[in-house]
C-alpha positions as CSV (number, residue, x, y, z in Angstrom):
1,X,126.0,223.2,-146.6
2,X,128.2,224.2,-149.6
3,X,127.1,220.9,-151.6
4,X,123.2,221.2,-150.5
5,X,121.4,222.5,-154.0
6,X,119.4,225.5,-154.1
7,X,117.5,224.1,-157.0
8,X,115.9,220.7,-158.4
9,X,113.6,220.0,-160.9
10,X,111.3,218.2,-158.1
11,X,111.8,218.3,-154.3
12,X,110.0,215.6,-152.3
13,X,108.7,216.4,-148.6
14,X,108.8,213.0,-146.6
15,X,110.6,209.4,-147.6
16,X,107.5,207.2,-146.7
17,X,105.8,205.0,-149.4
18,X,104.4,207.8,-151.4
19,X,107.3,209.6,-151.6
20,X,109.9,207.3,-152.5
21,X,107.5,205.7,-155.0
22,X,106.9,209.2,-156.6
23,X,110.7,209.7,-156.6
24,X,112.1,205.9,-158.5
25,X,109.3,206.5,-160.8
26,X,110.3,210.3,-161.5
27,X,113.8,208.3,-162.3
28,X,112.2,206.1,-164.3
29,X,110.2,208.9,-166.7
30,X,113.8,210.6,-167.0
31,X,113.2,212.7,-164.4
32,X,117.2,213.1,-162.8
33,X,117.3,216.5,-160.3
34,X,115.2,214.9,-157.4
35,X,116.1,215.5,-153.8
36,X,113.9,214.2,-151.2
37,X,113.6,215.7,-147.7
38,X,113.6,213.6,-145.0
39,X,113.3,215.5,-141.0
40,X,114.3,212.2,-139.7
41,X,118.0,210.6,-139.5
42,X,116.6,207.8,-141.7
43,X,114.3,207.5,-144.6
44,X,111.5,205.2,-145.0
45,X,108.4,206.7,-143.3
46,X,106.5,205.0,-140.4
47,X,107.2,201.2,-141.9
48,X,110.4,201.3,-140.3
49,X,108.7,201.4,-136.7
50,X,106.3,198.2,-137.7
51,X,108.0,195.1,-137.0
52,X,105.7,192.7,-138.2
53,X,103.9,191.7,-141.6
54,X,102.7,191.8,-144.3
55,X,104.7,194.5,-146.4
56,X,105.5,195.1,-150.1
57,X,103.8,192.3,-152.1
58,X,102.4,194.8,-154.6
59,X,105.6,196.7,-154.5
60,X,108.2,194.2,-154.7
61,X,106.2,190.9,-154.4
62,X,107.6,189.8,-151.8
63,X,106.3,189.6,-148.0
64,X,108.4,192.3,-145.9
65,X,108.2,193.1,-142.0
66,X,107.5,197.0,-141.8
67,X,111.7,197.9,-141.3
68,X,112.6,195.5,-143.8
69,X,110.4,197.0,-146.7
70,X,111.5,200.1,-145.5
71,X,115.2,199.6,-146.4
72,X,114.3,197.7,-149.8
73,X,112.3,201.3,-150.5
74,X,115.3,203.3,-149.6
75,X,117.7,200.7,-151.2
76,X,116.0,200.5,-154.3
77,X,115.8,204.5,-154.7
78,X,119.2,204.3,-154.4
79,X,119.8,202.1,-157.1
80,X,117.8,204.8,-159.0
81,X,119.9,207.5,-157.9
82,X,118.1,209.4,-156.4
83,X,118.8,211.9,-153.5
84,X,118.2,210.8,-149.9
85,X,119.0,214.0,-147.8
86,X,118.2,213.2,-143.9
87,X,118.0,215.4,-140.7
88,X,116.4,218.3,-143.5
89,X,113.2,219.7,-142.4
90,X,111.1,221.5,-144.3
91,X,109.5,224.6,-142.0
92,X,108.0,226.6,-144.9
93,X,106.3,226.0,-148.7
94,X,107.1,229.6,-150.3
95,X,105.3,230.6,-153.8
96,X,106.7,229.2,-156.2
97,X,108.2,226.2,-154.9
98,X,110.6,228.3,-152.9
99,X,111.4,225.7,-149.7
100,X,113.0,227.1,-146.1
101,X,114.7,224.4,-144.8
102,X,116.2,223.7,-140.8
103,X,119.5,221.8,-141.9
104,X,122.2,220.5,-139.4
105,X,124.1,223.1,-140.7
106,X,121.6,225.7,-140.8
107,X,119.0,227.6,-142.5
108,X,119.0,227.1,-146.2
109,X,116.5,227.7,-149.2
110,X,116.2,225.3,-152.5
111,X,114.0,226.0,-155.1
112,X,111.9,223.3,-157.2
113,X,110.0,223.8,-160.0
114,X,107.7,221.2,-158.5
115,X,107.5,220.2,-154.6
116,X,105.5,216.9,-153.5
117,X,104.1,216.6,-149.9
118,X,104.2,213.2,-148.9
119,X,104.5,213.9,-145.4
120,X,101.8,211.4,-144.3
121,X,99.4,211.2,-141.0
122,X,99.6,210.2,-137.4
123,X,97.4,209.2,-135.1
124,X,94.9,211.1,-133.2
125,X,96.6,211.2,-129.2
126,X,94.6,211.9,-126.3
127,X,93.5,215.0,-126.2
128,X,91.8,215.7,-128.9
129,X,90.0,212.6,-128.4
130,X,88.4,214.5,-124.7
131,X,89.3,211.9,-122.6
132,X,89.5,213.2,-118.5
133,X,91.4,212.1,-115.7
134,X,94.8,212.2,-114.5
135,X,98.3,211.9,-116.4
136,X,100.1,209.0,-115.5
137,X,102.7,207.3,-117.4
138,X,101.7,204.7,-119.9
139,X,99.1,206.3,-122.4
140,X,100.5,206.6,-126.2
141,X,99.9,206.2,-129.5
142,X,100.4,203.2,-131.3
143,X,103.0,204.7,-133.7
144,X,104.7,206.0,-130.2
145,X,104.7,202.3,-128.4
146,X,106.1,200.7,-131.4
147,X,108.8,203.4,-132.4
148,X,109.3,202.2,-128.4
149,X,109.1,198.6,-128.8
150,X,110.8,198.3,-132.3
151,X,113.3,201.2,-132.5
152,X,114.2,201.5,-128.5
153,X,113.7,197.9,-127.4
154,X,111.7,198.6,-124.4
155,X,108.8,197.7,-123.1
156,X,106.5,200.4,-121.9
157,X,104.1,198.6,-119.7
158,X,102.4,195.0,-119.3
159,X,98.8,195.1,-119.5
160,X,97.6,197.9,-121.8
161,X,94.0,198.6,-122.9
162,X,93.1,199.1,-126.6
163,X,91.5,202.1,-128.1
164,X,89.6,201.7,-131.3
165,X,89.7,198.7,-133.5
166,X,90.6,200.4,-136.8
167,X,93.5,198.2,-138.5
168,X,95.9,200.2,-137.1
169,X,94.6,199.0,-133.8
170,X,95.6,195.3,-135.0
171,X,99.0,196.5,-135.4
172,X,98.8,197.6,-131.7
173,X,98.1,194.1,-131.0
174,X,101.4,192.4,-133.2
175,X,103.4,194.9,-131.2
176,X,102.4,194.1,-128.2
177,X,103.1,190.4,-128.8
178,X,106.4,191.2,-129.7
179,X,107.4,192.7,-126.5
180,X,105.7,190.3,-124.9
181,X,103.1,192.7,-123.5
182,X,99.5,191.2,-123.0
183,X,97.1,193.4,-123.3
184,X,93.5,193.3,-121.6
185,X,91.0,194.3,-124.2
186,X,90.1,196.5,-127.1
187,X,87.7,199.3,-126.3
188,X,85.4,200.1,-129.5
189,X,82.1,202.8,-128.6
190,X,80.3,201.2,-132.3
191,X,78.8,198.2,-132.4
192,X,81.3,196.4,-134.3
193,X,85.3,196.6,-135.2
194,X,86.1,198.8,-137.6
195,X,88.2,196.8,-139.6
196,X,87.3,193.9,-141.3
197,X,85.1,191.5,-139.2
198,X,87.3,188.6,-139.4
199,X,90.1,190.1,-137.5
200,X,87.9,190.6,-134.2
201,X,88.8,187.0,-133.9
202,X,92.6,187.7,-134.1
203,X,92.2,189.3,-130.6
204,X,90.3,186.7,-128.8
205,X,93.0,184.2,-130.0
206,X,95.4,185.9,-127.1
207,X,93.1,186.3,-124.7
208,X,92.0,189.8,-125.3
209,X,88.5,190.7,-124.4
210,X,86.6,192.8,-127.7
211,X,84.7,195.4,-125.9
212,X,82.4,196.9,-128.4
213,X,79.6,199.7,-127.1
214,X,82.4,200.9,-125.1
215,X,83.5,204.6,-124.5
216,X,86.4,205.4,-122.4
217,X,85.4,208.0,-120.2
218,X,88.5,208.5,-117.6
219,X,92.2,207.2,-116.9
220,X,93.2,206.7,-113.2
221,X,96.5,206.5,-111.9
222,X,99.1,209.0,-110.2
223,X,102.9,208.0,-111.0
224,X,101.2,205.0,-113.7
225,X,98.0,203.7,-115.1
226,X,96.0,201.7,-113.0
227,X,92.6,201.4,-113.9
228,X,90.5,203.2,-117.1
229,X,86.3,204.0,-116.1
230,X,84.2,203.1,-119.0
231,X,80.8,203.3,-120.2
232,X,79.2,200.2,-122.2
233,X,75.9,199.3,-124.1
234,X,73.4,200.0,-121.1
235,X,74.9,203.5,-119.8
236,X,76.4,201.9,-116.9
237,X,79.7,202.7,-115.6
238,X,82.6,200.0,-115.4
239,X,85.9,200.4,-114.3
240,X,88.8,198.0,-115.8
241,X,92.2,197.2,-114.2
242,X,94.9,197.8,-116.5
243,X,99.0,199.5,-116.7
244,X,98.3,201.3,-120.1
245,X,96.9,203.5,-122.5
246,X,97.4,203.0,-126.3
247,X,95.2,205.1,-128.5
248,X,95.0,203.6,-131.7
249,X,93.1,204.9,-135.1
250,X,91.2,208.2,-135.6
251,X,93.8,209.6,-137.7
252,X,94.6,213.3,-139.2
253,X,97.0,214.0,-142.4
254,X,100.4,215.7,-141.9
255,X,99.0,218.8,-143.3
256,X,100.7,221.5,-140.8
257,X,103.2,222.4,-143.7
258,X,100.2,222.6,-146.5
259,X,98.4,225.3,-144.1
260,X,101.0,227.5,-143.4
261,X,102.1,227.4,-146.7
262,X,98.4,228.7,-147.7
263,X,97.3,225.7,-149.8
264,X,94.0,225.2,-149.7
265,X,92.9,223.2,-146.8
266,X,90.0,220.4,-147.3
267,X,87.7,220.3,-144.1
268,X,86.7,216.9,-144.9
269,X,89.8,215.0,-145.4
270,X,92.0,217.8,-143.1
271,X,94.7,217.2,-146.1
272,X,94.9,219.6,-149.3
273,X,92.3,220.1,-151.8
274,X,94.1,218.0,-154.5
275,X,92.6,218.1,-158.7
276,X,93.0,214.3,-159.9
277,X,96.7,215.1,-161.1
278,X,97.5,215.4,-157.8
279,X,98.0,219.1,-157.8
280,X,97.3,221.9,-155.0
281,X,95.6,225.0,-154.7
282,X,99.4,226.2,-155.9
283,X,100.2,224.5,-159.2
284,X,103.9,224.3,-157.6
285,X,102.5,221.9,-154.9
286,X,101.9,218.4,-155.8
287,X,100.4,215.6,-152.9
288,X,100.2,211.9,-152.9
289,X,99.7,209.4,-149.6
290,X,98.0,209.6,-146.5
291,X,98.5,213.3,-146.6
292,X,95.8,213.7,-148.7
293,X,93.3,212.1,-146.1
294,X,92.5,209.4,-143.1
295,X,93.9,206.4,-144.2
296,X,95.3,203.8,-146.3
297,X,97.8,201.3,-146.4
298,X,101.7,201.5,-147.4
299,X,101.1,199.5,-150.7
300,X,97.6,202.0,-151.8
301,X,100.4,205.3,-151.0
302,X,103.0,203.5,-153.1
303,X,100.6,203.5,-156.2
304,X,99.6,206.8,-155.6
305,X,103.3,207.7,-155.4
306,X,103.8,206.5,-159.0
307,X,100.5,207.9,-160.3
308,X,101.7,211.4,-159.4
309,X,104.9,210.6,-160.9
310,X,103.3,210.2,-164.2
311,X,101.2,213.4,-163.4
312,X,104.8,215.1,-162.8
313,X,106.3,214.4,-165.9
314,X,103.4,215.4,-168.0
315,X,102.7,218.4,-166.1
316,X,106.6,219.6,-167.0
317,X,106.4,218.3,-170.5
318,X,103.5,221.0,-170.3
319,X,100.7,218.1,-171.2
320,X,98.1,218.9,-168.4
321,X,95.6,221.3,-168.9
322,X,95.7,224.3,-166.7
323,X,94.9,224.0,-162.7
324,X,92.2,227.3,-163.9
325,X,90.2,224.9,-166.0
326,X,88.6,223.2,-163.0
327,X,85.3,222.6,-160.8
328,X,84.7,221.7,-157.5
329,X,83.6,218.5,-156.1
330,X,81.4,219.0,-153.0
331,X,79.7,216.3,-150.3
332,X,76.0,217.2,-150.1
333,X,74.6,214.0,-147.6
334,X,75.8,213.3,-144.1
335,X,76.3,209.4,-145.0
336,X,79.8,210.3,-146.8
337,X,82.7,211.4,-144.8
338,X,84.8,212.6,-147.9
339,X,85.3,212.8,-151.8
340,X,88.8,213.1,-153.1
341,X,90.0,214.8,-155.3
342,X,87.8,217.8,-154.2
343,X,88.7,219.6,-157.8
344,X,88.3,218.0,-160.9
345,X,90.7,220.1,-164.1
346,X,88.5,219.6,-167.1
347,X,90.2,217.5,-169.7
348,X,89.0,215.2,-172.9
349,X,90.2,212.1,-171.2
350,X,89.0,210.5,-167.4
351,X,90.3,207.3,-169.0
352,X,91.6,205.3,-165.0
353,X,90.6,208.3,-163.4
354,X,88.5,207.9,-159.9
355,X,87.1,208.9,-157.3
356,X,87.5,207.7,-153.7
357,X,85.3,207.9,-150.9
358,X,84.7,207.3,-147.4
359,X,81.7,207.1,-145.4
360,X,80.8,207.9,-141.6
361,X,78.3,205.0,-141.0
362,X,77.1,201.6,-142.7
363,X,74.8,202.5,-145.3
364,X,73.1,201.0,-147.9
365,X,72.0,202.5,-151.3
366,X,73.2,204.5,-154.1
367,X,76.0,207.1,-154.5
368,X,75.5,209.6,-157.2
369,X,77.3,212.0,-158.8
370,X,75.5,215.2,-160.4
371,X,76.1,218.4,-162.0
372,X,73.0,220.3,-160.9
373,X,70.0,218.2,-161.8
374,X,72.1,216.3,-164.4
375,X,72.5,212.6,-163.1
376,X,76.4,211.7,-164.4
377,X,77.1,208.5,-162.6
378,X,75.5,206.3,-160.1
379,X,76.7,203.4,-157.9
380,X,74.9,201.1,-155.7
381,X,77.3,200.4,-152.5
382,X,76.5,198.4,-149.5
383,X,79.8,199.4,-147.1
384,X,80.8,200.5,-143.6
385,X,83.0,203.3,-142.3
386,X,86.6,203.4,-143.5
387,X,86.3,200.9,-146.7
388,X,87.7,202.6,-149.8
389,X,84.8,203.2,-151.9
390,X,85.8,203.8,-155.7
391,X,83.6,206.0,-157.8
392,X,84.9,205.8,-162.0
393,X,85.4,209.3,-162.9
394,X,82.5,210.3,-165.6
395,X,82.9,212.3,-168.8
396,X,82.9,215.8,-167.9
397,X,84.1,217.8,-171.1
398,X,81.1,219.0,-171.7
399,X,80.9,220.8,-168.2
400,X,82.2,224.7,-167.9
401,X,84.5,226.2,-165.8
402,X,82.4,227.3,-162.5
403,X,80.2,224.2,-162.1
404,X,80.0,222.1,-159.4
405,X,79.9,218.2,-158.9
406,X,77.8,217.4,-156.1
407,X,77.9,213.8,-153.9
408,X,74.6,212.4,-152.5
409,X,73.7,209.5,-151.1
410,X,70.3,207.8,-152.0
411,X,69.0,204.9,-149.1
């Protein structure tokens, strides 16, 4: 423990996309007393358990399979110098940037004058999802069958059902074929996929039946699967034959560290309330990634990664305005599932600033952003659940401390 640091200029929480981004970029700016914080014995976030494609055009444009893009990340931070420590969990955010750390060695405490959580999301299991029945062997998450397939090389059944068809659930499908596991179908309660239509094609291509209208209702099975009891379109009752369980989708940010830290805690998103620099209810904290809400993909975290490394540098140059000098951002209409950032720090310049939102059902209309009866920006939209919706951040110098922004939904 005697070369561990007690102090950096920035500490990172988590080696994913995001992170590591935020960390070559810090390099980059002149930024040189980083350490990043990785709980695992090797960095590179949840890309290291996809095995398959497409990875890191944006980043390094090049195609990468998930553990191969996750080594470039890590090799090219490296290059950058900066500090990889591994096995070092974070299990407390004190004021002040004052980190408690679980090391091999020990308990240990290193103080940063900024600390980024970039500790990402996972997948909702099952159950908070409130599905009965009993507990056999063979139900997981995706992320769990492919740290299985991928990391452990084994193969966890043969003929799984599929829960959800968010993209995520796609990825379910490449690991699958890896292993050479065929699964039966992919169980979806809307009336369409979630992701982008074209890909309930990729599916049917292997043989896998698309059941949309579909709610999973039970598992059966004593030592191992053996059947799930679903109900489809007309109420009625099915039952379909089957060896496994893989919950895919319905995911919730990493946030366990932001709450008992007492950052502010956004019930929308489940991540931190975040001002468009990036920074937490504690100026200290900083977040960037999937953290920050329910989802996006590896390259969109990278971005954001090297955004808030920008955001950083100014902030301990001592060029942002002060965290004080803010308003809040609130969702007034039940079409919208979440606005980030939920605080917007008044400043002169917006200039590549946004907003992003997500709905909860297809909806067709106009999204608006007001102060009070004061129309400040409109946008027609014609979009489904879990499409990035992008909202140009107005002028808002003229606003005072206190007000709010308010997000409706016109049909």
């Amino acid at each position: 423990m005697s070369d561990f640091p007690q102090r950096c200029t920035v500490a990172i929480i988590g080696s994913g996309p995001a992170g590591l981004a935020c960390a070559i970029e810090l390099k980059k700016l002149g930024v040189d007393d980083i350490v990043v914080l990785e709980r695992m014995g090797e960095a590179g976030g949840n890309p290291r358990h996809c095995g398959h494609s497409p990875f890191g055009l944006q980043e390094f444009k090049r195609i990468y399979p998930g553990p191969a893009y996750a080594r470039k990340m890590v090799q090219t931070a490296q290059q950058q110098g900066v500090r990889i420590e591994l096995n070092a969990s974070v299990v407390e955010l004190g004021e002040e940037g004052l980190l408690t750390l679980s090391l091999e060695s020990g308990r240990h405490q290193i103080k940063a004058d900024k600390v980024v959580i970039a500790t990402g999301i996972r997948e909702n299991p099952r159950a908070p999802r409130l599905v009965s029945g009993q507990r056999p062997l063979g139900i997981m998450t995706t992320g769990a069958l492919q740290s299985m397939v991928y990391l452990s090389h084994k193969k966890p059944f043969n003929r799984p059902v599929i829960v959800g068809s968010e993209l995520v659930s796609f990825s379910a499908i490449a690991s699958c074929r890896h292993a050479g596991i065929k699964p039966v179908a992919m169980l979806e309660q809307n009336n369409r996929i979630i992701a982008l239509q074209p890909l309930q094609f990729y599916p049917r291509l292997f043989g896998i039946d698309v059941l949309t209208h579909t709610q999973l209702l039970e598992i059966e099975g004593k030592q191992k699967v053996s059947a799930v009891n679903v109900q489809v379109a007309d109420g009625s009752q099915q039952s379909i034959a089957c060896d496994g369980v893989i919950f895919s989708g319905q995911f919730t940010p990493e946030a366990s560290l932001a709450r008992l830290g007492n950052l502010q805690i956004d019930p929308l998103t489940q991540g931190p309330v975040v001002d468009q620099f990036g920074r937490c209810s504690d100026a200290a904290y900083v977040a960037a990634g999937n953290v920050l809400r329910p989802v996006e993909t590896a390259g969109w975290c990278w971005r954001e990664g090297r955004q808030l490394a920008g955001s950083i540098k100014a902030d301990l140059d001592g060029k942002l305005p002060d965290i004080s000098h803010s308003i809040r951002v609130d969702v007034q209409c039940d079409e919208v599932k979440y606005v980030m950032p939920q605080r917007v720090t008044l400043t002169d310049s917006h200039r590549d600033q946004f907003f992003q939102l997500r709905l909860k059902r297809p909806a067709k209309g106009s999204l608006e952003i007001r102060s009070g009866d004061t129309l400040l920006l409109s946008k027609s939209i014609h979009s489904r659940p879990e499409r990035r919706i992008l909202l140009s951040m107005p002028y808002l110098e003229a606003l005072a401390v206190g007000e709010t922004l308010t997000v409706n939904f016109q049909s």
